[in-house]
C-alpha positions in Angstrom: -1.5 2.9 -1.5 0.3 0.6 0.2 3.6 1.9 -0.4 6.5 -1.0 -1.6 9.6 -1.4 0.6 12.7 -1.5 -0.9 16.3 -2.3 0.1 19.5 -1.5 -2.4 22.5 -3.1 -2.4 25.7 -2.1 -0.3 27.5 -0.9 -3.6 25.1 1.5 -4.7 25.3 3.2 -0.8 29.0 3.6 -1.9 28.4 5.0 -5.0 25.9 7.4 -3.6 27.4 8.4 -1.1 30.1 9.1 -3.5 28.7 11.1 -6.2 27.0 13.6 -2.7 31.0 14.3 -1.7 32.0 15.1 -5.2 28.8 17.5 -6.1 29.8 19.3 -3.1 32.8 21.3 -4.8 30.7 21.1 -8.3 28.8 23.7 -9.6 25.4 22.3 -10.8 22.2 24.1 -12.2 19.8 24.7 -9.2 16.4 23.5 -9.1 14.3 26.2 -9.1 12.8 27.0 -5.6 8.9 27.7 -5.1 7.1 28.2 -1.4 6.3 25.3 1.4 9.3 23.4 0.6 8.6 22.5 -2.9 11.3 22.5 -5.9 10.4 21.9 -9.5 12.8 22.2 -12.8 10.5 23.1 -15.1 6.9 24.7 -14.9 4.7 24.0 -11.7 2.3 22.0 -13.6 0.0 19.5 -12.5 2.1 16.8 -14.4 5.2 17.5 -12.5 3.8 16.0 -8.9 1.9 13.3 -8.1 -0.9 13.8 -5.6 0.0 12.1 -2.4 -0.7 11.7 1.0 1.8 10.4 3.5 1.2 9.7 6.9 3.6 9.5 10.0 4.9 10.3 13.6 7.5 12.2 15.2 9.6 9.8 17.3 6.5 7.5 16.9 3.9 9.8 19.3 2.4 13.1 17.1 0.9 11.3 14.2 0.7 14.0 10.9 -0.4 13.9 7.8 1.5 15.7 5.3 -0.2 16.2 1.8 1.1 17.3 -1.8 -1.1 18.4 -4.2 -1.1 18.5 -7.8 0.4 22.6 -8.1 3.1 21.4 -5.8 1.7 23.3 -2.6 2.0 21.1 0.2 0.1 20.7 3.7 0.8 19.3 7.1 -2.2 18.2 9.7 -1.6 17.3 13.4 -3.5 14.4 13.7 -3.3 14.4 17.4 -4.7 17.7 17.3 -7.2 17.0 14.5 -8.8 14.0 16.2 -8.4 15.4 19.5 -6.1 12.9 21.8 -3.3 12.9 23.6 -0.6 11.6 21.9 0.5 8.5 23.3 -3.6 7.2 22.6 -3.4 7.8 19.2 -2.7 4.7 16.8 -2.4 4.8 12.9 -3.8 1.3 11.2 -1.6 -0.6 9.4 -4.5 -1.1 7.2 -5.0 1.8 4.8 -7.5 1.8 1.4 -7.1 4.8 -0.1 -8.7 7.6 -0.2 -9.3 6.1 3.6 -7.0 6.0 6.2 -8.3 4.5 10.0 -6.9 5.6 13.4 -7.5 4.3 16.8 -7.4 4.8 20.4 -7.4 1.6 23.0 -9.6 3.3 26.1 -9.6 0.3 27.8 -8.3 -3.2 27.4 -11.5 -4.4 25.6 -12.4 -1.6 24.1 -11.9 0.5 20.8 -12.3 3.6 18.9 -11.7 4.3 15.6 -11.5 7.2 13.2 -12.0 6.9 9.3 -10.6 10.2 7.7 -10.8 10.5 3.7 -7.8 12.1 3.2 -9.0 13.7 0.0 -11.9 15.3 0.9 -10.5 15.9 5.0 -14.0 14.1 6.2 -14.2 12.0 9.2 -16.4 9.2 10.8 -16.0 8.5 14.0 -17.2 4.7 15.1 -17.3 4.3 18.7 -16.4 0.8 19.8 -16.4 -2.8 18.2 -18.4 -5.2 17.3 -19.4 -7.3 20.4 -17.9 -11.3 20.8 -14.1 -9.6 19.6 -12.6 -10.7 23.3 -10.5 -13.3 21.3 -10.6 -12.4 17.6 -8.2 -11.1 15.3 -8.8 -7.1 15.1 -8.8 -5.4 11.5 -10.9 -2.9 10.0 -10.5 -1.9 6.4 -13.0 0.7 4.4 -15.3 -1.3 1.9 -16.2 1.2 -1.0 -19.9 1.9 -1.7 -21.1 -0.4 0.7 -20.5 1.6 3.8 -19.3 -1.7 5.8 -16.2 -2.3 8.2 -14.7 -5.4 9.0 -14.2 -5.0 13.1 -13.5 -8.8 14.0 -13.0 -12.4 12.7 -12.2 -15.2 14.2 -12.8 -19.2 15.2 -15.6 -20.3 16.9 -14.7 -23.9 17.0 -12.1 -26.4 14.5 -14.9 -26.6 11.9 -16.6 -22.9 11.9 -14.7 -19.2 11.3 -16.6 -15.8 11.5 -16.4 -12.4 10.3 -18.1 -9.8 11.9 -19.6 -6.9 9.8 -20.4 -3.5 11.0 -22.3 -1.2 8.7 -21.5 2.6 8.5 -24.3 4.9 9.5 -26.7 2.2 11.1 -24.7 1.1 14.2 -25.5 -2.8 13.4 -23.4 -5.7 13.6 -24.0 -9.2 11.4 -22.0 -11.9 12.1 -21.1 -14.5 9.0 -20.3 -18.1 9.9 -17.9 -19.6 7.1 -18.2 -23.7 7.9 -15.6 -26.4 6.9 -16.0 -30.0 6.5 -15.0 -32.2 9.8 -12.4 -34.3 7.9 -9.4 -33.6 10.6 -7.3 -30.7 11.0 -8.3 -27.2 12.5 -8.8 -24.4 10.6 -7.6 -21.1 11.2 -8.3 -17.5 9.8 -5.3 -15.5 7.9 -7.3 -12.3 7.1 -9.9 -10.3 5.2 -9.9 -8.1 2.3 -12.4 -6.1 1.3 -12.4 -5.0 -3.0 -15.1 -2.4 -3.3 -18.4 -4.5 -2.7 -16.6 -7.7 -2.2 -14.5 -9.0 0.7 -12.1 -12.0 0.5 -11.7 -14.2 3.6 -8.6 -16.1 3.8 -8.4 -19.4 5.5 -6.3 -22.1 5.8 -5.2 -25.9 7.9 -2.3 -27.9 7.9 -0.5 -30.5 9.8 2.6 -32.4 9.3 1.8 -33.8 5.9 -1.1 -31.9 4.4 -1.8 -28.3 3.4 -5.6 -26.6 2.9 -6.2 -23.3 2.2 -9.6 -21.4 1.4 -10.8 -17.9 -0.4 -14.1 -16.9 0.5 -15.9 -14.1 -1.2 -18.5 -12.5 0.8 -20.8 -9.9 -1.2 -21.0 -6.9 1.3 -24.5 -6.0 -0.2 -26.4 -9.5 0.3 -23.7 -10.4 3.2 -23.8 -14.4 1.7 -20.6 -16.0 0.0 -20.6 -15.4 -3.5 -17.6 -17.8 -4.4 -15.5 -20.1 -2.4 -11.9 -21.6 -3.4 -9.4 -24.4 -1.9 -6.1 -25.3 -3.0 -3.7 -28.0 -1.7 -1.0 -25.3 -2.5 0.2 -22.3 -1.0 -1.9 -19.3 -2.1 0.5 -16.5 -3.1 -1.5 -13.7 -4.1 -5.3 -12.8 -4.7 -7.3 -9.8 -6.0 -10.8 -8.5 -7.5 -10.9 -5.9 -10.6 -13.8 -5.6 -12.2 -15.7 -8.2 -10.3 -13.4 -10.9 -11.8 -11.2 -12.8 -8.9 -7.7 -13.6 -9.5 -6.1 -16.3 -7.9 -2.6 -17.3 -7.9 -1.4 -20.3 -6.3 2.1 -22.2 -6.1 3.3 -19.9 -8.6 5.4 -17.0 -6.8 2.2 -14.4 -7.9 3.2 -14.4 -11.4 0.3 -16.8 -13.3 -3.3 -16.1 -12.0 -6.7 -18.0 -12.8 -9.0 -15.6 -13.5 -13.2 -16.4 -12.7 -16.0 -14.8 -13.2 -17.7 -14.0 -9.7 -19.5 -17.8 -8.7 -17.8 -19.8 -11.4 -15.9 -22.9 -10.1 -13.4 -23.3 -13.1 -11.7 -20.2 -14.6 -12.5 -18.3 -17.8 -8.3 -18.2 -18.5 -5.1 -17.7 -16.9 -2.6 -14.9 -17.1 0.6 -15.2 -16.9 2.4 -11.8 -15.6 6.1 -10.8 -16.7 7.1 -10.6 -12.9 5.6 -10.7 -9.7 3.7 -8.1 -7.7 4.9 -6.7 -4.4 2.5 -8.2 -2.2 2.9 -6.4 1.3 0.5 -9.7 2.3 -1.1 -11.7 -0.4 -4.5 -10.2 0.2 -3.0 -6.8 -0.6 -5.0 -4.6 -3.6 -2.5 -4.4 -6.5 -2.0 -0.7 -8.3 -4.2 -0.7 -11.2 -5.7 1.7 -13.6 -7.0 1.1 -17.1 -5.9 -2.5 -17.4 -2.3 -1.6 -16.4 -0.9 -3.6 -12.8 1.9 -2.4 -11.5 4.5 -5.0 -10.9 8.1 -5.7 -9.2 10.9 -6.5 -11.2 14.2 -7.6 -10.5 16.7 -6.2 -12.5 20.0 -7.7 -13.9 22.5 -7.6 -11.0 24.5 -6.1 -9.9 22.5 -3.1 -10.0 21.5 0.1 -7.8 18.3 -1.4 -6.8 17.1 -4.9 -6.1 13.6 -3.8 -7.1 12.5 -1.5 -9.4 8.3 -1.1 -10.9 6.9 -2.4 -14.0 3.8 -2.2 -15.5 1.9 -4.6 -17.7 -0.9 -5.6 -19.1 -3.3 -6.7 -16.8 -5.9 -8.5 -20.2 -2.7 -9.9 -22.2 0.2 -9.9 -19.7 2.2 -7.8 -22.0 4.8 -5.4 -20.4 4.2 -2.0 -21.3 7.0 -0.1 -19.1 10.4 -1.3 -17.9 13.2 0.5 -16.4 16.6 -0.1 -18.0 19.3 -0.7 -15.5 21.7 2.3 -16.8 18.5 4.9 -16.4 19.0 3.8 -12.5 22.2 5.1 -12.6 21.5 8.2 -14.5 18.5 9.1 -12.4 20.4 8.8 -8.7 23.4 10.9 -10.3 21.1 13.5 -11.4 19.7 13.4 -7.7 23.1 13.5 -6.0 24.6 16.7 -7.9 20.9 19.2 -8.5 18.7 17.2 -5.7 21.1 17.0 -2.5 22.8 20.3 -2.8 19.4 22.2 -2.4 18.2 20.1 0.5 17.7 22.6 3.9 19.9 20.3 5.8 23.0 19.7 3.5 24.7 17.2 5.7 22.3 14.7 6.2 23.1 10.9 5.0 20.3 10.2 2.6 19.7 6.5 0.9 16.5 5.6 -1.4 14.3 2.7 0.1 10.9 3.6 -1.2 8.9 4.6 -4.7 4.9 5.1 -5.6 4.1 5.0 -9.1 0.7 6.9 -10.5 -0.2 4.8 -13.6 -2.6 7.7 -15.1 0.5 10.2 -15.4 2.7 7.9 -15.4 5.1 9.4 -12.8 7.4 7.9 -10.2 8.0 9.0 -7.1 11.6 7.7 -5.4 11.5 8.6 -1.7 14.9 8.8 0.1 15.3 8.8 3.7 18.0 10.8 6.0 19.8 10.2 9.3 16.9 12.4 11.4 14.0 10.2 9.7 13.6 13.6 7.3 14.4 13.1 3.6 12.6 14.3 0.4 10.9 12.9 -2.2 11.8 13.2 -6.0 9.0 12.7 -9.3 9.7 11.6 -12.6 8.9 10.5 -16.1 8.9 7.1 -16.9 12.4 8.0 -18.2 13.2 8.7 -15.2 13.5 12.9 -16.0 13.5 14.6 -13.1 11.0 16.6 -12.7 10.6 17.9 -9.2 11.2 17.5 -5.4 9.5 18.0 -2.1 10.9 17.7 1.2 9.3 16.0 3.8 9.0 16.4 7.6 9.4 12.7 8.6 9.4 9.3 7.5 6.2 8.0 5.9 4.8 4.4 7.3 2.2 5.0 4.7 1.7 6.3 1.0 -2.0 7.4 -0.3 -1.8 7.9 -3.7 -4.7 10.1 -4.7 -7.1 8.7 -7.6 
């Protein structure tokens, strides 16, 4: 999971900050307290959590991972340690497809290593450098699914021809994939890669003063040749791949999506979403389980939040979960007066800037951040019912919600 920013408003800041001065002379019922850190109200039950795996630093040089299961136990890994570097070598990838997260180390100036570590199951492959030609290319590297491949390098060879470079897990081999463009003016440019279990997505685009081109390219990771290709005089705002359909959207602000079949040049249908999805960038995999995509909305302002998840539909574009602006209010008064008060540093400045949402149990989790890049993280219903609490050791620069 990419994890979805968000930023609240300056009134709710007041209000919160508020309602923690007056639950400081009120009594309040306490949260019951279990070991490593963990609270929960009711039961420790599986459905009280939500599985997750959140990676960061201390003062941006010892890289942990810090992992909460489904009992509410919790677990914290030195990564430095793990992996065995020093800690200023060590680099976390912005890139993360769960289960996989990728790490790396610059030995020298031409020259990488990187680590793929399933945080699930704690395995991890070690790759030992590149793909050659890279000198000038854009570096990214992403975990491809069942096909075992990593994107190390793409790039432009010339105004008329982009590359992606392939390297294939276990066989140490390379395969580079020229992607040519007619010569009709203009010089095209790479925007970035995507891979969606056995497919990857190549993004590409031109423009001048006057005229816009961009380009989706979908390379099958098993034959290595394009299985579909797509340009649009429009900006494209958001693409994805679920059950080896391709989902386009274009000039629409992500929220109406032509939907193909793998190879088709006109779409089977469009869908038309009740709000937009939270693109990190517009190659970003969307959360989706069982036909249900989680999207942003905006609620009614003002309100506590300027972004808050719903869930719809992914077949008819029906909503199927919406939070009501008043439960916004309930839920961060409820965290002020049983949450804060129970917190191991009771003076910290907290403010909420973060959720994940696990469409199978349908739980929330809101994360709050303190002062001292601490803070906690609270799960509910989709009623917003809190349910439980865990404190974490530093602020996350990635989620992994485990599926």
């Amino acid at each position: 999971m990419c994890a979805y920013r968000r930023t609240l408003t300056f009134l709710f800041f007041i209000a919160l900050i508020g309602l923690f001065t007056n639950s400081c002379s009120q009594e309040s019922d306490e949260i019951p307290t279990v070991e490593d850190n963990t609270n929960t109200v009711e039961d420790n039950t599986n459905s009280d959590y939500i599985p997750l795996t959140l990676l960061g630093s201390y003062e941006y040089r010892d890289f942990a991972q810090f992992d909460i299961f489904a009992d509410g136990s919790v677990e914290e890994t030195s990564l430095n340690a793990e992996l065995g570097l020093e800690t200023e070598s060590l680099q976390l990838s912005g890139r993360v497809a769960p289960p996989f997260a990728l790490f790396y180390e610059r030995q020298i100036a031409s020259d990488y290593k990187i680590w793929q570590k399933n945080v699930v199951t704690g395995a991890i492959a070690t790759i030992p450098s590149f793909c050659a030609q890279y000198s000038n290319d854009y570096l990214g590297y992403d975990d491809f699914g069942t096909s075992g491949a990593t994107v190390f390098g793409y790039g432009r060879k010339n105004d008329t021809v982009l590359y992606i470079d392939l390297h294939k897990h276990g066989e140490n081999t390379c395969n580079r994939i020229e992607i040519p463009f007619a010569d009709d003016g203009g010089r095209w440019k790479t925007r970035g890669a995507k891979a969606y279990g056995d497919y990857l997505v190549f993004y590409a685009s031109k423009s001048s003063s006057d005229t816009l081109m961009e380009s989706l390219h979908v390379i099958d990771l098993n034959s290595q040749i394009v299985a579909h290709e797509f340009f649009s005089d429009q900006y494209i705002s958001g693409v994805f791949i679920y059950n080896n359909e391709l989902y386009i959207s274009s000039g629409s602000g992500g929220r109406a999506y032509e939907v193909y079949d793998m190879g088709d040049t006109s779409p089977k249908r469009i869908l038309e979403l009740p709000s937009g999805i939270d693109y990190m960038n517009i190659l970003e995999q969307p959360n989706i389980h069982n036909n249900l995509i989680l999207l942003q909305d905006t609620p009614p302002q003002p309100s506590l939040s300027a972004a808050v998840p719903m869930v719809a539909n992914i077949k008819t574009g029906d909503t199927v979960f919406q939070i009501a602006p008043d439960a916004l209010w309930d839920q961060y008064e409820t965290v002020a007066t049983e949450v804060y008060p129970q917190l191991s540093e009771y003076d910290r400045v907290v403010s909420f800037y973060d959720y994940v949402v696990d469409l199978a149990s349908e739980r929330i989790g809101f994360l709050y951040r303190s002062t001292d890049d601490k803070g906690f993280i609270v799960f509910t219903d989709y009623d917003l019912r809190l349910l439980s609490f865990v404190e974490l050791p530093f602020h996350p620069n990635s989620i992994i919600l485990h599926k």
